[in-house]
N, C-alpha and C positions, 0 to 999 in steps of 0.2 A: 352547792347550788349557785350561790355569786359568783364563782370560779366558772362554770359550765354559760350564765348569763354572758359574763365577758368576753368570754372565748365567742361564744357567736355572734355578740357586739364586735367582735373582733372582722369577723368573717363578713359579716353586713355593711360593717362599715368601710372595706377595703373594695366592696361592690358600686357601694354611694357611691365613693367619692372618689372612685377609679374611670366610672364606667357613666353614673346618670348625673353627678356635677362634683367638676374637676374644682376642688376647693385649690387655694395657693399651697404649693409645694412644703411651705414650714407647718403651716396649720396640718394636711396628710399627713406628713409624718410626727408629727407633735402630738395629734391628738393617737395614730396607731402606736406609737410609744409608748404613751402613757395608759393605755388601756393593755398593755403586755406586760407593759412595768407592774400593775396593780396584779394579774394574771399569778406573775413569778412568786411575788410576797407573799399574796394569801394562799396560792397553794405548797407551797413549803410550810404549813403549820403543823405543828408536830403537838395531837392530840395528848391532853392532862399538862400541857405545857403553858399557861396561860399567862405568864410575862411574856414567853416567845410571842403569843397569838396577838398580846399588844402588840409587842414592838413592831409586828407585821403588819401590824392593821393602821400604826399610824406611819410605817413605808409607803403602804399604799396612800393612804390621805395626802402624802407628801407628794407621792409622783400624779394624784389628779390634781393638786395647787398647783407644782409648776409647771404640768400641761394647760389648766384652764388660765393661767398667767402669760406664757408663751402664746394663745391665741389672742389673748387682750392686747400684749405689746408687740409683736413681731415685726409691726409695722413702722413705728415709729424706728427701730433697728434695721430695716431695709433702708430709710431715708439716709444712712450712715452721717448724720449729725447728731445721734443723739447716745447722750452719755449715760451710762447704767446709772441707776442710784442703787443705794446700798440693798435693797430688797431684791433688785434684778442680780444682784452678785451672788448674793447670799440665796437666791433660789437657783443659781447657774451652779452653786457648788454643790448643793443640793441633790440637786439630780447626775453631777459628774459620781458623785458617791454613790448613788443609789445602784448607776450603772455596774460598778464595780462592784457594789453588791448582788447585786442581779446577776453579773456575770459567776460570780464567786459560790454563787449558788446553781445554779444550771450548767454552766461550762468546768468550772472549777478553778484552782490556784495558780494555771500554767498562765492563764489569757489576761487575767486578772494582776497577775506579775508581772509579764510583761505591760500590758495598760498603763499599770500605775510606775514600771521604766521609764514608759516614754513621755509620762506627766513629769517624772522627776526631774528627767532631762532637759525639759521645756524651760522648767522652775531653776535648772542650778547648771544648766551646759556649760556655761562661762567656765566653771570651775575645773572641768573636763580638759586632760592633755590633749596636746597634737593635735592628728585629724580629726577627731572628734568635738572640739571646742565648738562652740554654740554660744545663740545669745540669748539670755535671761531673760525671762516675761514676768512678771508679777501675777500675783494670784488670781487679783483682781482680772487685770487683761487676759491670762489666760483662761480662767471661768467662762468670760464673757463670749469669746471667744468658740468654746467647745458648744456653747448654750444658744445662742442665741445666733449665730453666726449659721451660714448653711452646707458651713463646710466640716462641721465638727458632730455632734453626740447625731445633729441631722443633715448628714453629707448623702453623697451618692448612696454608700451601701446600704443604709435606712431606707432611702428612695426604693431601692432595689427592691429590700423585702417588704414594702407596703405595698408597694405595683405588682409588678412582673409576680414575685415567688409568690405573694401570695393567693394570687388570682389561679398560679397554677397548681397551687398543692390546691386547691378548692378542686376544681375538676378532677385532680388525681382522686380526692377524696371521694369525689359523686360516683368515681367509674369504679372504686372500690367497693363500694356502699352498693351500687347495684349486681356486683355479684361479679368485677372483673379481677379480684382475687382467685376466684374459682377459676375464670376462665381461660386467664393465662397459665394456672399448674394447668388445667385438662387438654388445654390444647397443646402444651407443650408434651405432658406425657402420652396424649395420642400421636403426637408424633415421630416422637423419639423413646417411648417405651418398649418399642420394641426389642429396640437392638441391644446388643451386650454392655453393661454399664448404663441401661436406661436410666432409671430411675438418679445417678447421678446427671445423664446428659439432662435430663427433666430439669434440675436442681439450677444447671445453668443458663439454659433456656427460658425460664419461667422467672429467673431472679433478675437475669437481662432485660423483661421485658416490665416489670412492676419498677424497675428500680428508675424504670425513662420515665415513671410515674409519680415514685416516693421523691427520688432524689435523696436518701436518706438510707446510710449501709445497715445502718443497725437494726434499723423498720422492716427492711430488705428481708433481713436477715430471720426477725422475731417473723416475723408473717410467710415465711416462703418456706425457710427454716423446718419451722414449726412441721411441716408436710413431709420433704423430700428428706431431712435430714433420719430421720425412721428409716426412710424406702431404703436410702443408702447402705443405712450399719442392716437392712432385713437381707441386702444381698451380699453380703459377705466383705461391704467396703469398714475399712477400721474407721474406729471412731474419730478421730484425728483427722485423716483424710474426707472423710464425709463432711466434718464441720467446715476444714479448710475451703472445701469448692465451695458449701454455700456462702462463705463469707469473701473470698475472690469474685466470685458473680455478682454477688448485691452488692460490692464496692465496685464492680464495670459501671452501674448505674449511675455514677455521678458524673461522667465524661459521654454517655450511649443518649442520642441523639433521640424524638423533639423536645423532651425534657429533660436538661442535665443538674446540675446542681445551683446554688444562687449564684458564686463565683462564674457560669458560663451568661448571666444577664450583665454581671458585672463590666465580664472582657466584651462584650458587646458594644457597652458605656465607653470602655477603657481605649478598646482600638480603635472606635467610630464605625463600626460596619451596623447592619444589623443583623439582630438576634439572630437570623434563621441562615444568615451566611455562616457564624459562628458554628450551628449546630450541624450544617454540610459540613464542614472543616472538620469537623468530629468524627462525622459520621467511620470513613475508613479506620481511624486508629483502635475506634471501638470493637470494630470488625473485627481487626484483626489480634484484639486482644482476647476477645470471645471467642474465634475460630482456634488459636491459639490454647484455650483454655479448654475445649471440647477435643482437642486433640491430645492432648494430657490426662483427661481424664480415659478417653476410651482406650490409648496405651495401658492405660493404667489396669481398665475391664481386661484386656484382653492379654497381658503380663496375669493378671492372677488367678485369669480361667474364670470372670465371675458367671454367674448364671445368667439365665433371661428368663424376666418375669412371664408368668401366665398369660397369655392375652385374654384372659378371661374378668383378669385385673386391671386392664387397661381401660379407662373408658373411648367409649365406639366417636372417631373424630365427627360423625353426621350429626351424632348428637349434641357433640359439644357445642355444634355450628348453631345447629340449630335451635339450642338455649340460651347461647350468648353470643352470636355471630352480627346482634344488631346491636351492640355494644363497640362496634369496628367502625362504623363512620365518623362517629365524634372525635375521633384521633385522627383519620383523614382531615376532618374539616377542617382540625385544628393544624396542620400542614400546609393544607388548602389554601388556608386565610393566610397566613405569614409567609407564602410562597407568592400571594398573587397582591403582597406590598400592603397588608393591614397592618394596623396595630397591634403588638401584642395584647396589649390589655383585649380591644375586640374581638380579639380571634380565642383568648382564652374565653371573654364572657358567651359568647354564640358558640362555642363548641360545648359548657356550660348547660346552655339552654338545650343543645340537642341530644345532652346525656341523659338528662334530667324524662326528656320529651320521648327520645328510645328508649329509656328504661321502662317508661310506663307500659309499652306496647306488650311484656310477656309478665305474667303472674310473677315468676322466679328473679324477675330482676325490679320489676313495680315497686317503688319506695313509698311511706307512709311519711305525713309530714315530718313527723318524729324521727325518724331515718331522716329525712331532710336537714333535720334540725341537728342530728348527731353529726351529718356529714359536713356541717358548715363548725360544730367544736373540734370535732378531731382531723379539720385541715386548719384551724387556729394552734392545734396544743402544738403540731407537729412542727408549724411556724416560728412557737417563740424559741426555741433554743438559736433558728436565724436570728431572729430579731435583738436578741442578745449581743450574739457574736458581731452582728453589724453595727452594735451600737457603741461597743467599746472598739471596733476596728473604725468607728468613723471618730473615736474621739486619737486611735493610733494615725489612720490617716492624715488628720486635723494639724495633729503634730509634726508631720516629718515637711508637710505643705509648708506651715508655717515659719518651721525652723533651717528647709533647706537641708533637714539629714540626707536623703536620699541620696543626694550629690556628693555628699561626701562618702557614704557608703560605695557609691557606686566607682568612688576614684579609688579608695580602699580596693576595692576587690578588683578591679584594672592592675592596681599594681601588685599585689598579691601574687595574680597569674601572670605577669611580667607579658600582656600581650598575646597569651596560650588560650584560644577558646576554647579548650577540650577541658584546660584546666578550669577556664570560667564556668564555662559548662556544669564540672564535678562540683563548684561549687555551691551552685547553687541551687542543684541537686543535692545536696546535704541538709544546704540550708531548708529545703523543703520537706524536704521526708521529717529534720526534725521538729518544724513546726507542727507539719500535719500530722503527727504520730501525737500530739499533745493540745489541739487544739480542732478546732472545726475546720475544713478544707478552706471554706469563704475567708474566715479570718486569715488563714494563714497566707491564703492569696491573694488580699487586699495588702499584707503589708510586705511581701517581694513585690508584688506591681510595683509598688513608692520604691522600696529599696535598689532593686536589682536589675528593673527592668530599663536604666537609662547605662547600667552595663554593656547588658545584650547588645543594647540597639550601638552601643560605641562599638563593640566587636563584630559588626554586620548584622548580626539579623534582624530578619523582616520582625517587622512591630508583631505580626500575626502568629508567628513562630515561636518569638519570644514569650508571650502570655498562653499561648496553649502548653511550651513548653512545664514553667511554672505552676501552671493549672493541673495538669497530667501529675505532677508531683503532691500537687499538697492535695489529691482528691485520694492518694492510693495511704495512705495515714491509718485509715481503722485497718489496713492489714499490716503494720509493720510494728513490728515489738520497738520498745516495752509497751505501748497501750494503742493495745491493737486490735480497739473496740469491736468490730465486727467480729473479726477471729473469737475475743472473748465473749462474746454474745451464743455465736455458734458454739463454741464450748460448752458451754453453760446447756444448752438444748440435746450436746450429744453427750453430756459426761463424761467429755475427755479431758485432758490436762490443756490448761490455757493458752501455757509457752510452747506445749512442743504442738499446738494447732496453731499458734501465731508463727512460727519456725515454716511449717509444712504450708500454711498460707502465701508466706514469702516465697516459698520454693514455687507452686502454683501460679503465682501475680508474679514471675519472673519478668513477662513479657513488657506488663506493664513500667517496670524499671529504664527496657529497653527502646520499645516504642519511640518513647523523645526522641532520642535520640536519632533513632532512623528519618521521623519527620523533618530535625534539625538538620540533617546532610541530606534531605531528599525529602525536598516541601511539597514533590507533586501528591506525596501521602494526605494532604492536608488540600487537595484538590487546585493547588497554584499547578497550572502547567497545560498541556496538550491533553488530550484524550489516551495517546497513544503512549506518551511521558505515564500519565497515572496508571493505566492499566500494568503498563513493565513493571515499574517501580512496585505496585502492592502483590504483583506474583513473586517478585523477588523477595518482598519482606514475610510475606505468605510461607514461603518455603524454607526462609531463615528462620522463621518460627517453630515451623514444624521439626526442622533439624534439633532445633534448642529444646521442644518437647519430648525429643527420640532422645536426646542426650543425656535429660536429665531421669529420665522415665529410664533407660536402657533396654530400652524396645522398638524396635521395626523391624515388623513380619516375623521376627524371635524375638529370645530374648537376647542381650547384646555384650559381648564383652567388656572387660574396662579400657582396652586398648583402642577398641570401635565406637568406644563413645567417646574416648578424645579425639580420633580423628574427625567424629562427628562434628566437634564443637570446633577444633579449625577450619572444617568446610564453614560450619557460622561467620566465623573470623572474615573468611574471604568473602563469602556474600555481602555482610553488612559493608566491608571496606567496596565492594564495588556501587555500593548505593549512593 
C-alpha cells in the first residue's frame, strides 16, 4: 500500500511541478529521485525476510534524508563558494550507493558494473596506461560532485525522466486504461485480419502502435503478446516464429514516432533541435522497418500456405470505430501541440486532459477515479526502471564530462579505424548492440553520446545522423541474444525455446541492423533533403528491403531456389551501394 501511495506521489508530483509550478531544476529532480528511490527498496521486500525488510526500510529513510537535505542546501552549492562539510560528503556518498543499489536491483549487474567502472576510474585513472590515463579525484570531490552538482546522479537524463518521459508514459497510461489496448489489437485486426497471415500481420500492426505508447519492448510485448501470440501458433505459425514477430514489433516502438523511448527526448537535448523534429527524423526509418517486417511475415503466410481466419472472428472495423474511434484525437492534439511550437510538457498535459475528458463520453472507455488513480501508479511503476538507468548513466555521464574520457575514446577509435568510416561505423555498431543487449537502450545511449559521438562528428557526419545512428542501435537490444529480453518475454508467452526465438528475432529485425546504415550514406531517409531526394531515396531503400525479405524468406510469387536468393541478395548489394 506505501509502494502504490508513492508511485502516485510519483505521478502527481511530476504534474505539480512540471505543469502548475516549475520548482528549481535540483529540487524536480531531487525530490522525483528520491520518491523512486524509496519506490525500488520497499518494493523488493521479500516476504518472512524480516532483516531484508529492515535493511529496506532504512534504504529508503536514507534516500528521503538525502533528498529532504539536497532541498535544504542546493542553494548555497549553486553560489559555487561553498565547501561541503562532512555530512554533505557523507550524504552525497550515500545516495552514490544507494543508486548502485537501486540500479543492481531493477537493471542488474551489467549497468551497475559498468557505473561502479567509471566511479573507479574517476578515483584511480592516474594509475591507468597510455591513452587512457586520467586524473584522480578524491572521494570527497567526486561525491560532491555526482550529488550535488547538476551534472551528475541529477544531470540531463534525470531531467529527462522527471519531465518529458514521465508526463508521456502518464498519457500512455490514461489512453490505456480507457480501453486503447483494445482498440489498437481490433483495429488492427479488422484491418488486416483478413488476409493470409493475419492474425500475425495483427501482431505487427498493433504492437507498432502501443509501443509509440509504452515505449517499453517488454510491456509491448506482455500486453500485445498476451492476444496475438495464441492467434498466430491457432494458425499454423510455429511457436518461435510467432513469439519472434511479436517481440521485433514491440522493440519497432522505441524508434516509431510521437512517442519513442526516453533516449529520443534525450537526442532532442543532445543535438539542440526539438523533440518533434527528432520524432519526423524517425518517422521513415520506422516505416520502413515495419513495412519491411510485414513483408516477412506475409512471405512467410504465403511460403507455408497459412489459412485465413473466419471473418466471423474478426471484429466488424464500424464497430471498432465506433467504441473507441474518440479515443483518436488525443494523439492528434498531442502532434498538434508539438507541431504548432508548444512545449512538451503542455502538449503532453492538454492532450492528458482530453483523454481523460473523451474517455468519459462512452460507458466502455468512462474511467472510475480509481481507474484514475491506477492509471497515474502504473505510468509511475513503468517509469522507475528509467529512472534508474538515468540515474546511474547521469552519474556515467558526470564522469566522462569531468574526466574528458570521451576524448580520448574517441581518438582511440579514430585510430583504431585508421580514418575508415565504415570501420568506424562497424564499430560502434558493436559497441552498441553490446550495451544494448545488456542494459536499458537510454543507458546505453547516454553513454556513446559522451564516448562516440565526437568520432562520428570527426569522420563527417552530421550531429543528426550521428545520434539517431547510435540510438537505432542501442534501441534493437531486447532482440539480440544473449539477453534478448523481449524475444525472451515472447518466449515465455508461446513456450518456445528462448535462444532459438532470440536467433529467429534477429533473422526478422534484420532490417533494423541495416537501416543505419542506409540513413548514414543517404540522410534524405531522415528527411534532410528535397522532396524529390526523399521520396527516390525511401522507394529505393523500400525495395532493398523487400529484396532482403524475399531472400531471407525464399519467396516471391514461389518458393525460391538457393541460387535465386543469392542473386537476390547481390541485387541488395547493388541497391544499397547506389544509396
Amino acid at each position: 500500500m506505501i509502494v502504490k501511495i508513492f508511485l502516485v506521489g510519483a505521478s502527481l508530483f511530476a504534474i505539480y511541478a512540471n505543469v502548475f509550478h516549475l520548482l528549481p531544476p535540483l529540487v524536480t529532480r531531487g525530490i522525483s529521485w528520491g520518491i523512486i528511490a524509496v519506490v525500488v527498496f520497499l518494493s523488493t521486500n521479500k516476504k518472512g525476510n524480516e532483516k531484508r525488510a529492515l535493511i529496506n526500510i532504512f534504504f529508503a529513510l536514507l534516500s528521503i534524508f538525502s533528498t529532504i537535505l539536497l532541498i535544504i542546501r542546493w542553494e548555497e552549492f549553486a553560489s559555487g563558494i561553498h565547501d561541503p562539510t562532512l555530512l554533505e560528503i557523507v550524504t552525497a556518498l550515500v545516495m552514490v550507493f544507494l543508486v548502485l543499489e537501486a540500479t543492481r536491483r531493477m537493471i542488474g549487474w551489467f549497468l551497475t558494473g559498468v557505473t561502479l567502472f567509471f566511479l573507479l576510474y574517476a578515483a584511480f585513472g592516474n594509475y591507468l596506461p597510455g591513452a587512457f590515463v586520467g586524473r584522480s579525484y578524491s572521494v570527497s570531490r567526486l561525491a560532491s560532485f555526482l550529488f550535488w552538482d547538476a551534472n551528475g546522479i541529477y544531470g540531463l537524463p534525470m531531467y529527462i525522466a522527471a519531465s518529458y518521459v514521465m508526463l508521456f508514459v502518464i498519457f500512455g497510461s490514461f489512453l490505456l486504461k480507457s480501453g486503447g489496448e483494445k482498440w489498437f489489437i481490433n483495429l488492427s485486426f479488422a484491418a488486416v485480419g483478413k488476409l493470409r497471415g493475419g492474425p500475425a500481420l495483427t501482431a505487427v500492426i498493433s504492437s507498432a502502435i502501443f509501443g509509440m505508447m509504452s515505449g517499453s519492448p517488454v510491456a509491448n510485448v506482455v500486453t500485445t503478446g498476451s492476444f496475438t501470440i495464441p492467434l498466430m501458433k491457432k494458425i499454423g505459425l510455429k511457436s518461435q516464429f510467432a513469439a519472434a514477430v511479436e517481440a521485433v514489433a514491440s522493440t519497432g516502438g522505441m524508434f516509431t514516432p510521437p512517442i519513442m523511448g526516453a533516449a529520443a527526448f534525450l537526442m532532442a537535448e543532445y543535438v539542440g533541435v526539438p523533440y518533434i523534429s527528432i520524432a519526423a527524423s524517425a518517422a521513415l526509418p520506422a516505416f520502413l522497418f515495419y513495412a519491411a517486417l510485414m513483408v516477412s511475415v506475409y512471405l512467410r503466410a504465403l511460403k507455408t500456405n497459412l489459412p485465413v481466419i473466419d471473418s466471423k472472428e474478426i471484429t466488424d472495423l464500424k464497430k471498432t470505430i465506433l467504441n473507441y474511434g474518440h479515443l483518436i484525437p488525443p494523439i492528434f492534439l498531442l502532434l498538434g501541440l508539438m507541431i504548432a511550437g508548444w512545449s512538451l510538457l503542455w502538449s503532453a498535459f492538454w492532450s492528458i486532459v482530453a483523454m481523460v475528458a473523451l474517455a468519459m463520453l462512452r460507458k466502455n472507455t468512462r474511467m472510475s477515479i480509481f481507474q484514475m488513480i491506477e492509471a497515474l501508479r502504473d505510468a509511475a511503476e513503468k517509469a522507475v526502471p528509467i529512472f534508474v538507468a538515468c540515474a546511474s548513466a547521469g552519474i556515467i555521464y558526470g564522469i566522462i564530462s569531468l574526466t574528458g574520457l570521451g576524448f580520448q575514446v574517441s581518438s582511440l577509435l579514430l585510430s583504431l579505424a585508421g580514418g575508415n568510416n565504415i570501420l568506424i561505423l562497424l564499430l560502434t555498431m558493436v559497441s552498441a548492440l553490446l550495451l544494448g543487449f545488456a542494459m536499458p537502450p537510454t543507458a546505453a545511449y547516454i553513454i556513446l553520446a559522451a564516448l562516440v559521438i565526437p568520432s562520428l562528428k570527426e569522420a563527417g557526419l552530421p550531429i543528426l545522423v550521428s545520434h539517431m545512428f547510435i540510438f537505432f542501435f542501442c534501441s534493437i537490444g531486447p532482440i539480440t541474444p544473449p539477453v534478448a529480453l523481449a524475444a525472451y518475454s515472447a518466449a515465455a508467452i508461446a513456450n518456445s525455446d528462448p535462444n532459438k526465438t532470440g536467433f529467429t528475432a534477429v533473422r526478422l529485425g534484420l532490417p533494423a541492423f541495416i537501416i543505419p546504415f542506409l540513413f548514414v550514406y543517404s540522410p534524405y531517409l531522415l528527411l534532410i533533403g528535397s522532396l524529390t531526394q526523399i521520396l527516390f531515396a525511401t522507394l529505393k531503400a523500400l525495395l532493398a528491403l523487400i529484396i532482403l525479405a524475399s531472400s531471407l524468406e525464399g519467396y516471391l510469387f514461389r518458393r525460391l531456389h538457393w541460387y535465386e536468393r543469392i542473386v537476390l541478395f547481390i541485387v541488395l548489394i547493388l541497391i544499397m551501394w547506389t544509396l
